[in-house]
N, CA, C and O atoms as a DFTB+ gen file, in Angstrom:
272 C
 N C O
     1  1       0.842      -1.169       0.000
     2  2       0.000       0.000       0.000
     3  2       0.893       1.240       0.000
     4  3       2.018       1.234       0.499
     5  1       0.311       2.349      -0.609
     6  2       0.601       3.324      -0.857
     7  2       0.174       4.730      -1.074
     8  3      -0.222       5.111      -2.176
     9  1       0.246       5.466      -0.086
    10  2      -0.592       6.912       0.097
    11  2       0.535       7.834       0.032
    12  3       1.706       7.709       0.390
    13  1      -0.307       9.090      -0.684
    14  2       0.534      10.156      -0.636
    15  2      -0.476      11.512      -0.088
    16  3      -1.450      11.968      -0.687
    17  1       0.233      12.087       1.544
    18  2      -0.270      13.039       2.180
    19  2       0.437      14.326       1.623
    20  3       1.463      14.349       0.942
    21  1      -0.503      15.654       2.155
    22  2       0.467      16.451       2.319
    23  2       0.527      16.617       3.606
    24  3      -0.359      16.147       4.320
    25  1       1.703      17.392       4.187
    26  2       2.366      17.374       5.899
    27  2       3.055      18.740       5.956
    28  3       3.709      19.192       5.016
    29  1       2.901      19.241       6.893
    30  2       3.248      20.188       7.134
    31  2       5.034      19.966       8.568
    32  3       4.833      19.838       9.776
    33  1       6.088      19.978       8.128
    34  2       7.273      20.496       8.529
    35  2       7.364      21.163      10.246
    36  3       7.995      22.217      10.173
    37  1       7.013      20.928      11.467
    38  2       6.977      22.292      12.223
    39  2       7.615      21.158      13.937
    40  3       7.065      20.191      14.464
    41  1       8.949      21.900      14.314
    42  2       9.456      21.876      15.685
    43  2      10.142      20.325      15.303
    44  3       9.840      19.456      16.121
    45  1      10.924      19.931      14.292
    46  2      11.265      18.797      14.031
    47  2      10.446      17.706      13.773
    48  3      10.723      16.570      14.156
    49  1       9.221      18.062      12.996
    50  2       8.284      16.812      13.115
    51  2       7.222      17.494      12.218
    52  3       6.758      18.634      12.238
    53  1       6.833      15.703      10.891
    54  2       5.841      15.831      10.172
    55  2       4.575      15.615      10.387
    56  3       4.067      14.526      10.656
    57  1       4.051      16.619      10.278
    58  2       2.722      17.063      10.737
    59  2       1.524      16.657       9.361
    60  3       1.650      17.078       8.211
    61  1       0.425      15.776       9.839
    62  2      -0.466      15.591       8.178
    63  2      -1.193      16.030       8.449
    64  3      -1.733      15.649       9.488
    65  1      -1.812      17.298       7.618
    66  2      -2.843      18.422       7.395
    67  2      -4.095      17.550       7.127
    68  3      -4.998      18.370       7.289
    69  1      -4.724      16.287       6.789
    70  2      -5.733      15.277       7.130
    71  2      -5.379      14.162       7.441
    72  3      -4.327      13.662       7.044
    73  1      -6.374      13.477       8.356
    74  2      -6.393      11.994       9.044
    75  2      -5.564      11.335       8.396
    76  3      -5.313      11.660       7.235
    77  1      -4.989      10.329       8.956
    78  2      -4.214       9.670       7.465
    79  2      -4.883       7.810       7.604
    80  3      -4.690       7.439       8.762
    81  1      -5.255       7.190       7.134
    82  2      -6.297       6.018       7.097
    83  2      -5.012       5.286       7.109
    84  3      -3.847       5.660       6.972
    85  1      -5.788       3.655       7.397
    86  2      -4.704       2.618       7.348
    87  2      -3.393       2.538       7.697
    88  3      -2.582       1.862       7.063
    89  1      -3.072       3.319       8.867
    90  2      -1.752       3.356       9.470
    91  2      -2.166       3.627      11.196
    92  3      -2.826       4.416      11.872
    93  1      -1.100       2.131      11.412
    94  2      -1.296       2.049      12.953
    95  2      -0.670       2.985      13.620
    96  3       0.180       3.581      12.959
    97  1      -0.817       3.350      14.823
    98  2      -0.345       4.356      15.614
    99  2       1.373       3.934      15.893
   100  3       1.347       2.727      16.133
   101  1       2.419       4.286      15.939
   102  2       3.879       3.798      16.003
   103  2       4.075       2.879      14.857
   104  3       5.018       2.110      15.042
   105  1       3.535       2.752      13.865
   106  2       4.054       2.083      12.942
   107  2       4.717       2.651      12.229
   108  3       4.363       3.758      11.823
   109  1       5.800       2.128      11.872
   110  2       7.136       2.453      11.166
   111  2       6.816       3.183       9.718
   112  3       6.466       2.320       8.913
   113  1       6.825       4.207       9.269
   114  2       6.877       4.283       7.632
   115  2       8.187       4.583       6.885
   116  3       9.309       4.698       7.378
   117  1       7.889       4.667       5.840
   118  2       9.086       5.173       4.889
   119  2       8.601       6.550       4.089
   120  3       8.110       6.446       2.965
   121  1       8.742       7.659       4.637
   122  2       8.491       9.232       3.866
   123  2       9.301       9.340       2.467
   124  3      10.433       8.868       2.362
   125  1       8.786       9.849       1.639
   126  2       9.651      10.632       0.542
   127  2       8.881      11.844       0.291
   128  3       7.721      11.946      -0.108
   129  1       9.890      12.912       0.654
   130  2       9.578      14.254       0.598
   131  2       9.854      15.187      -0.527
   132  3      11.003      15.537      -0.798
   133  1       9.065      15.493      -1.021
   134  2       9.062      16.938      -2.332
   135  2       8.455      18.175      -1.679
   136  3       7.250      18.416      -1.764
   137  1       9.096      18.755      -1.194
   138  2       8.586      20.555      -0.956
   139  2       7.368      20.910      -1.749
   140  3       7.746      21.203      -2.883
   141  1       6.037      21.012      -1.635
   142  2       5.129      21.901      -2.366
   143  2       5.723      22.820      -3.665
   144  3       5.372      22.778      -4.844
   145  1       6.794      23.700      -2.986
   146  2       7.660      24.981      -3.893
   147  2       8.436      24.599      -5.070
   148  3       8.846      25.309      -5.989
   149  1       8.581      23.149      -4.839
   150  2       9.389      22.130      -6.128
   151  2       8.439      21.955      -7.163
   152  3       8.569      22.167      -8.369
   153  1       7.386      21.505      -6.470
   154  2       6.236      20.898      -7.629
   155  2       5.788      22.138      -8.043
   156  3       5.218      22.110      -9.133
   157  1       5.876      23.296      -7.467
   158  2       4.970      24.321      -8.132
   159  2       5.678      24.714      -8.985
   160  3       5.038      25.047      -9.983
   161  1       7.057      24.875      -9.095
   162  2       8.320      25.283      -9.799
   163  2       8.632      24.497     -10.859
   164  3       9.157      25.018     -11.843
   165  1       8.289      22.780     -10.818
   166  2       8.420      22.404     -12.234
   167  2       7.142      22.078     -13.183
   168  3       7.158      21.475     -14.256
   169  1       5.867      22.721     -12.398
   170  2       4.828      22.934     -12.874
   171  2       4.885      23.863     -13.732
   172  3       4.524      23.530     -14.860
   173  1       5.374      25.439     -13.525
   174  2       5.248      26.331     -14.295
   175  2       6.493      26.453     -15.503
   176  3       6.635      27.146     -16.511
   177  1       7.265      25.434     -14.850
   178  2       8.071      25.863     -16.216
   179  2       8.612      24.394     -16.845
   180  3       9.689      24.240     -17.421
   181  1       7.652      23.407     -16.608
   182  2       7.353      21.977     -17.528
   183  2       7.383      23.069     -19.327
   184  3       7.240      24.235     -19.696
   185  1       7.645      21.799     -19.872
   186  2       7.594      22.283     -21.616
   187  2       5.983      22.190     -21.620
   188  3       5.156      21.648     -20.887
   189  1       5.922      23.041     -22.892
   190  2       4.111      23.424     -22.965
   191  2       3.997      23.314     -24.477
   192  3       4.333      24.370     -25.012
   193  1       3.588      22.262     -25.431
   194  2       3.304      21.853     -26.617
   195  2       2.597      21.898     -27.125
   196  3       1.501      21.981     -26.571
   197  1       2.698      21.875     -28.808
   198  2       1.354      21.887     -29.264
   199  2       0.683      20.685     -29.330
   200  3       1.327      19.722     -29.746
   201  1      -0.537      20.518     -28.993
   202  2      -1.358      19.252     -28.339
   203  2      -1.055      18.205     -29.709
   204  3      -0.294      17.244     -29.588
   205  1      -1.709      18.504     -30.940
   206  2      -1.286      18.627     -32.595
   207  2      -0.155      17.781     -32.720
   208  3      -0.211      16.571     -32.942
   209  1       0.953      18.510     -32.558
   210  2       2.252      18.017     -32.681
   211  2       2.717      16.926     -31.777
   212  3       3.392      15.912     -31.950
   213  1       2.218      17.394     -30.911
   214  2       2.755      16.258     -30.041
   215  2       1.981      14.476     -30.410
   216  3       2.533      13.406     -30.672
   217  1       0.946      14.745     -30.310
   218  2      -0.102      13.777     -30.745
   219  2       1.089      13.051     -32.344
   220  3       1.726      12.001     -32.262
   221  1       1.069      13.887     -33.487
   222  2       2.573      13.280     -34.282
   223  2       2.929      12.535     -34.162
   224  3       2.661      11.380     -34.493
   225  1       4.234      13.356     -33.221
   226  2       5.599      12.693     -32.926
   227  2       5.015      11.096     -32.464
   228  3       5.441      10.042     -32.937
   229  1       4.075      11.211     -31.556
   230  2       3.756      10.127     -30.729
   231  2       3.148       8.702     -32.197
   232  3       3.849       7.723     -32.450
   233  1       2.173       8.903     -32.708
   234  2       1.761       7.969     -33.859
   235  2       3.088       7.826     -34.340
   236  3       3.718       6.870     -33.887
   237  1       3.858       8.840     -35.463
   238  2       4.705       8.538     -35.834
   239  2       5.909       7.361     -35.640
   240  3       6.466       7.159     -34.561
   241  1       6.182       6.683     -36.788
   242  2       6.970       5.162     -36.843
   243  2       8.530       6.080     -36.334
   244  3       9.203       5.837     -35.333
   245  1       8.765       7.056     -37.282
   246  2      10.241       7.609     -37.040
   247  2      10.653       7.664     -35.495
   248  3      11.861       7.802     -35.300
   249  1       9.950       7.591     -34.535
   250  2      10.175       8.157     -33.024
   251  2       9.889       6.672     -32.511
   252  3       9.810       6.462     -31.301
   253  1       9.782       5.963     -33.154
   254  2       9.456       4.227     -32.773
   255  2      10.688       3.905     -32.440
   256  3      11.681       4.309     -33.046
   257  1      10.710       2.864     -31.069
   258  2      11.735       2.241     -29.923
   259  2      11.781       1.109     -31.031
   260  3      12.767       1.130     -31.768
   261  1      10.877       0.170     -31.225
   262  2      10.695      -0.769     -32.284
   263  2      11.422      -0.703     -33.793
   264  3      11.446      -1.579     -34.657
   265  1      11.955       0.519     -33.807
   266  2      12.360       0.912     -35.646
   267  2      13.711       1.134     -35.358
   268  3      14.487       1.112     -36.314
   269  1      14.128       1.334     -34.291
   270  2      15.464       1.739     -33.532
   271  2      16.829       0.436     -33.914
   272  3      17.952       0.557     -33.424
């Protein structure tokens, strides 16, 4: 199983901004953390395509792993 919260950072300790289901009280987890400010940062400046073109490349045999 696998959930992804958001948590809030505060006095050395992750804090989850809702309930979090299916997790016992002292049970051990494994966190992997991305800052909010990361995701918002490669949100706005991800590549932005033409829907058109891209759609292409993608059908297209020339860009085929298979033709390689």
């Amino acid at each position: 199983m696998s959930i992804t919260i958001e948590a809030i950072y505060e006095a050395g300790v992750f804090k989850p901004l809702t309930p979090v289901a299916d997790i016992n009280e002292n049970e051990k987890v494994k966190l992997t953390v991305t800052p909010l400010s990361v995701i918002e940062h490669q949100r706005r400046n991800r590549l932005k395509g033409d829907p058109d073109f891209s759609r292409e490349i993608g059908d297209s045999d020339e860009y085929s792993l298979l033709e390689a």
